[in-house]
C-alpha positions in Angstrom: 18.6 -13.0 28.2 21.4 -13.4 26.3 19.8 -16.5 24.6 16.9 -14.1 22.9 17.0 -13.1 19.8 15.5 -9.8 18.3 12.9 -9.8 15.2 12.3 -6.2 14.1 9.2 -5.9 12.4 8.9 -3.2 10.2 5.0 -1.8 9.6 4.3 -3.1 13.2 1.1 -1.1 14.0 -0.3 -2.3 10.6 -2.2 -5.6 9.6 0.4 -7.7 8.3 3.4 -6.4 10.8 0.6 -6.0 13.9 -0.2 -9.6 13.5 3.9 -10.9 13.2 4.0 -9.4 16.6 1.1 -10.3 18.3 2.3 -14.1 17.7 6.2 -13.1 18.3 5.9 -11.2 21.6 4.6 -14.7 22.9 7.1 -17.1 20.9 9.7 -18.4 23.3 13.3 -17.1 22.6 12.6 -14.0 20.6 11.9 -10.4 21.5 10.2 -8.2 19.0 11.2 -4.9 18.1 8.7 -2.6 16.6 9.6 -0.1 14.1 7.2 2.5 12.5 7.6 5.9 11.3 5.5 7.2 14.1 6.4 6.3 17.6 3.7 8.8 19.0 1.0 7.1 17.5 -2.0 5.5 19.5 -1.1 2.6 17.8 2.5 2.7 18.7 2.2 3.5 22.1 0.0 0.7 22.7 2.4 -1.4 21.7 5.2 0.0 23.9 2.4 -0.2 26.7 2.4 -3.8 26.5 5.9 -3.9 28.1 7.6 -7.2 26.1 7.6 -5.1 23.1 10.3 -2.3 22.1 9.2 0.6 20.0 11.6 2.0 18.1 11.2 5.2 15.1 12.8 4.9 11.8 11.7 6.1 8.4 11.6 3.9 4.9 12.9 6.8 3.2 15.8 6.9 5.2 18.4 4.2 5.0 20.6 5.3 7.9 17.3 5.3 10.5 16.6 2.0 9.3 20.1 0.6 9.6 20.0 2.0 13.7 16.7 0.1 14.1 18.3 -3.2 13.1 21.3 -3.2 15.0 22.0 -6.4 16.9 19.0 -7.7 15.4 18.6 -11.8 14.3 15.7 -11.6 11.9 13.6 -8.4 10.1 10.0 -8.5 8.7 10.1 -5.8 6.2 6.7 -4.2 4.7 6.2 -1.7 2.5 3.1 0.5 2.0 1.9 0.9 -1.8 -2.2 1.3 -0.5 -0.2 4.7 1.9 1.2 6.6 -1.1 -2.0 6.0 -3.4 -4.3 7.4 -1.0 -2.4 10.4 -0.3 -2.4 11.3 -3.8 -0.2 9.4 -5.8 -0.7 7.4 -9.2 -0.5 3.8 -9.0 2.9 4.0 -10.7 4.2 6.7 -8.4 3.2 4.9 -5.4 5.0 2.1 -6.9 8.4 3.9 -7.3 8.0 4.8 -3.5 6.9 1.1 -2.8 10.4 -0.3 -4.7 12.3 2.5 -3.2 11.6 1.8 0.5 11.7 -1.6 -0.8 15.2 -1.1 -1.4 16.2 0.8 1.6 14.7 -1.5 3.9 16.7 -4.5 1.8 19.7 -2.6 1.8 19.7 -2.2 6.0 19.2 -5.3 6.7 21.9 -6.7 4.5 24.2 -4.0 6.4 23.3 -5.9 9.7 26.0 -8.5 10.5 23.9 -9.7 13.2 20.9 -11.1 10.3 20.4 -14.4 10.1 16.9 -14.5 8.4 15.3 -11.8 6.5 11.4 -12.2 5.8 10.1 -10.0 2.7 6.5 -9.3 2.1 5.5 -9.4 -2.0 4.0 -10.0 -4.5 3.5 -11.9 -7.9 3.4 -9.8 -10.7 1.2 -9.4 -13.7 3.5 -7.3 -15.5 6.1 -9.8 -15.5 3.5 -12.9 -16.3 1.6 -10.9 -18.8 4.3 -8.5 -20.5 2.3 -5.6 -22.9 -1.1 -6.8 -21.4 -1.8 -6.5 -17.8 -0.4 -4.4 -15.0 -1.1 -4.4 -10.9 1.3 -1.7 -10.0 0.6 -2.3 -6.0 2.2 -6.2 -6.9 4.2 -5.0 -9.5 6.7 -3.2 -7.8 6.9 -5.7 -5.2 8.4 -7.6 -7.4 10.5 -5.6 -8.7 11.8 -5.7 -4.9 12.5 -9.3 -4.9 14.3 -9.3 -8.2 16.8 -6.6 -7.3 17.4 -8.1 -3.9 18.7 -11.5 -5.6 20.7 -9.6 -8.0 22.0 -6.8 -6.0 22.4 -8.2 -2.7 23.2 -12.3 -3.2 24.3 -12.2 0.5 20.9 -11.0 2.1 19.3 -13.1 -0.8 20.6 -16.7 0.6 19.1 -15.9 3.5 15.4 -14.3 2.3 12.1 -15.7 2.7 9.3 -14.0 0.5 5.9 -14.4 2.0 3.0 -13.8 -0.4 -0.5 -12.6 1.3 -3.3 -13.2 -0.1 -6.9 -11.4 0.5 -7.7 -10.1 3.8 -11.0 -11.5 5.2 -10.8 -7.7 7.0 -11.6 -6.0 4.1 -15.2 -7.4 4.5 -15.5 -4.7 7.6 -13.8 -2.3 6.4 -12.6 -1.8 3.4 -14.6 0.7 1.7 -14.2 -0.6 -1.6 -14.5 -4.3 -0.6 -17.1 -4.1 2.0 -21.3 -4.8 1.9 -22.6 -1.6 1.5 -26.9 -1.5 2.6 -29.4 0.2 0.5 -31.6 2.3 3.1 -34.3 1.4 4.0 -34.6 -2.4 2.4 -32.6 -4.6 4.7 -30.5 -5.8 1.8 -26.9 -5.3 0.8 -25.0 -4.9 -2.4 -21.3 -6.0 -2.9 -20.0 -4.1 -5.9 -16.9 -5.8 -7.4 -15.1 -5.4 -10.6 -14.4 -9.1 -11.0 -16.1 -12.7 -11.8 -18.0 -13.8 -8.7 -17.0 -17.3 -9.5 -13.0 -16.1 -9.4 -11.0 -17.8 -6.7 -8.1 -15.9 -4.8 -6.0 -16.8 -2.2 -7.5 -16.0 1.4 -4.5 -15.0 4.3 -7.1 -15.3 7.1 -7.4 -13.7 10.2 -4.3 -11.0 9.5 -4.1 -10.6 13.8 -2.9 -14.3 13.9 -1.7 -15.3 10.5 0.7 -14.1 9.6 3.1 -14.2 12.9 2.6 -18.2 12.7 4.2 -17.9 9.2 7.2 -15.8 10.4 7.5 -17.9 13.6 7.2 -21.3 11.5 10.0 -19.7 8.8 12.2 -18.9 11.3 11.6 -22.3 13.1 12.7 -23.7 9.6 15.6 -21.5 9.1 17.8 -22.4 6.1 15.7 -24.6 4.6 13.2 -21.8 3.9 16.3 -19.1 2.2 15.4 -18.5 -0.8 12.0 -19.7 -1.0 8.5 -18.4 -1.4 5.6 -19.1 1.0 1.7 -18.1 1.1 0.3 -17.2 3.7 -2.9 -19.0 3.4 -4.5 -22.4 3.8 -7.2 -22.0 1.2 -8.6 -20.1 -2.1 -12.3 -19.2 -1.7 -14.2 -17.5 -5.1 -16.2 -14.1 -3.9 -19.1 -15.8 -4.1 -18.6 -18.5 -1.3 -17.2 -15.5 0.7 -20.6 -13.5 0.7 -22.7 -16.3 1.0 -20.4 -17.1 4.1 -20.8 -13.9 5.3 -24.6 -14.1 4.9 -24.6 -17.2 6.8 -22.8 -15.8 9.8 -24.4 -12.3 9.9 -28.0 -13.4 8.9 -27.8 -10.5 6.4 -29.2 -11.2 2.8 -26.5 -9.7 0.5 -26.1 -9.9 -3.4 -23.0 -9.4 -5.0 -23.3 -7.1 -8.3 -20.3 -7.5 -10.8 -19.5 -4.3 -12.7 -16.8 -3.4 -15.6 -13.5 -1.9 -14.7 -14.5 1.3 -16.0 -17.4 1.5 -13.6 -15.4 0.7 -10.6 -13.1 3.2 -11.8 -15.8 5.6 -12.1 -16.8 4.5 -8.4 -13.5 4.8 -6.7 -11.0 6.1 -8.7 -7.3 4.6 -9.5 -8.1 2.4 -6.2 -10.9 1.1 -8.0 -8.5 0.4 -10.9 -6.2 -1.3 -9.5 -8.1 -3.7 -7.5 -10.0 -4.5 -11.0 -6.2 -5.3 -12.3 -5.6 -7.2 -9.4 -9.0 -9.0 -10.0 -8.4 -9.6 -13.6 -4.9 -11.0 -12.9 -6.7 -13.6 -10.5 -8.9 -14.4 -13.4 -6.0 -15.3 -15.7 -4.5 -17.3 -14.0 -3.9 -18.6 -10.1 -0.9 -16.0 -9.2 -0.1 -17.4 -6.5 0.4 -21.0 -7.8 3.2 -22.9 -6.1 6.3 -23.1 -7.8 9.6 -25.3 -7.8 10.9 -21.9 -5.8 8.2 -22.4 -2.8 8.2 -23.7 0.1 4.6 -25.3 1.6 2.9 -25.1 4.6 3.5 -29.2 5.8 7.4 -28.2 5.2 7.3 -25.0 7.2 5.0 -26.7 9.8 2.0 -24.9 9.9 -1.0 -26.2 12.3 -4.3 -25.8 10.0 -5.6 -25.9 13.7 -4.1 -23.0 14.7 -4.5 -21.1 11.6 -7.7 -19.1 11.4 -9.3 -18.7 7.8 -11.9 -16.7 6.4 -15.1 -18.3 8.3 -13.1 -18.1 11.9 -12.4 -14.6 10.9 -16.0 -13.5 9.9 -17.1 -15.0 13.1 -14.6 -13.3 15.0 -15.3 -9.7 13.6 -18.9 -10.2 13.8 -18.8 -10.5 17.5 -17.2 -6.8 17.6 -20.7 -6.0 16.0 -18.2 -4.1 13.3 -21.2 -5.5 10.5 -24.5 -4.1 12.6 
């Protein structure tokens, strides 16, 4: 045993951390170590049922908790939970001063582990900083800010940091209420209400069970050469067209998707509807998540397209669950 190395993954009974250690618990060499705020959670204590995985309590706004949870650990996911403080209450901005703050703490742990050889940071890009005065997505925003302050104020946990940029969740399909095919009664037909172009491309992460462990496995496989360097999680950009018609296709449901102004979706779903019509806008200005001299691609980290699963494989999958009847 003394061979294994420990990965603790922060958010670990959520999408993005749930699906780092359904792949890790299974990678050769590595042990994972769950963290989450609540260890007496169903989800939690699912996990600690399995048996290969270690369940451990620590809380974001607590530096010294999260310092104990990554002792003698080789590697940390770290995810933060903008989406949490929002729908709890919170203005986007406010939710993003939490987001940057736990952010922070989680940055500042792991750099106080001497056992850290990688440290893996889930963000974002930001519209603030690529459209200054004109656009803001608070919920990417302050991820950013993350990134920024950990190359500035922590150089030595910076040389070692991978940033891992997820795209749109396939998931959100089933059950995001903002996001999801909603039926009218009575007609057989759906309506997919969305703030944005239905001819706007984003990046699509795929199946979020799977995905993103083979990312963290492949960056850790890669070690060094992936410090300092951004990766997305994601093998293809669909437009939310193609993914309803998809959808269609694999549910035999006839669907239409309705595009409606900011204001409306605001009017709908409050700041969550605004800020996913930023987010949407953003997309339509540009490709944010465009590959840069700073990034490091798939071939390079050694990602098999035949192991990922994308947005069809996904749809497929979730409509076997009969989650869209």
């Amino acid at each position: 045993m003394s061979n294994v190395k420990i990965i603790a993954v922060t958010g670990a009974t959520g999408s993005q951390g749930g699906g780092v250690v359904n792949v890790m618990k299974n990678t050769p060499g590595w042990k994972v170590r769950a963290v989450t705020r609540n260890p007496e959670s169903d989800a939690a204590k699912k996990l600690a049922a399995d048996g290969s995985v270690e369940v451990v309590r620590a809380d974001w706004d607590d530096e010294e908790s999260l310092v104990k949870a990554f002792e003698g650990v080789a590697a940390v996911l770290a995810v933060t939970n903008w989406w949490e403080s929002l729908f709890s209450g919170k203005s986007q901005w406010e939710a993003g001063d939490i987001e940057e703050r736990h952010g922070m703490n989680l940055a500042r742990a792991a750099a106080r582990t001497p056992t850290l050889e990688h440290y893996l940071w889930s963000t974002q890009p930001s519209a603030k900083r690529q459209f200054p005065g004109k656009l803001e997505t608070p919920h990417m925003d302050y991820k950013a800010n993350v990134d920024a302050r950990i190359k500035a104020e922590l150089p030595d946990l910076a040389r070692k940091t991978t940033y891992l940029y997820f795209g749109y969740y396939p998931q959100n399909m089933a059950y995001f209420p903002l996001i999801k095919p909603l039926e009218i009664p009575g007609s057989g037909q759906y309506i997919q209400v969305l703030a944005t172009d239905p001819h706007a491309k984003v990046l699509l992460s795929g199946d979020m069970t799977v995905n993103p462990g083979i990312w963290v496995r492949q960056a850790l496989a890669t070690g060094a050469a992936a410090f300092g360097r951004y990766a997305n999680v994601a093998l293809e950009r669909w437009s939310f067209q193609q993914m309803l018609d998809k959808w269609c296709e694999i549910t035999g449901k006839r669907a239409t998707l309705v595009p409606v102004s900011e204001a409306t979706w605001t009017q709908l779903w409050g700041p969550a509807g605004t800020e996913l019509a930023w987010q949407f806008k953003f997309g339509e200005l540009c490709d944010p998540w465009a590959p840069g001299p700073d990034f490091i691609s798939s071939e390079e980290l050694g990602i098999d397209a035949n192991e990922v699963v994308g947005f069809e494989g996904t749809i497929r999958g979730l409509a076997t669950t009969g989650v869209f009847n």
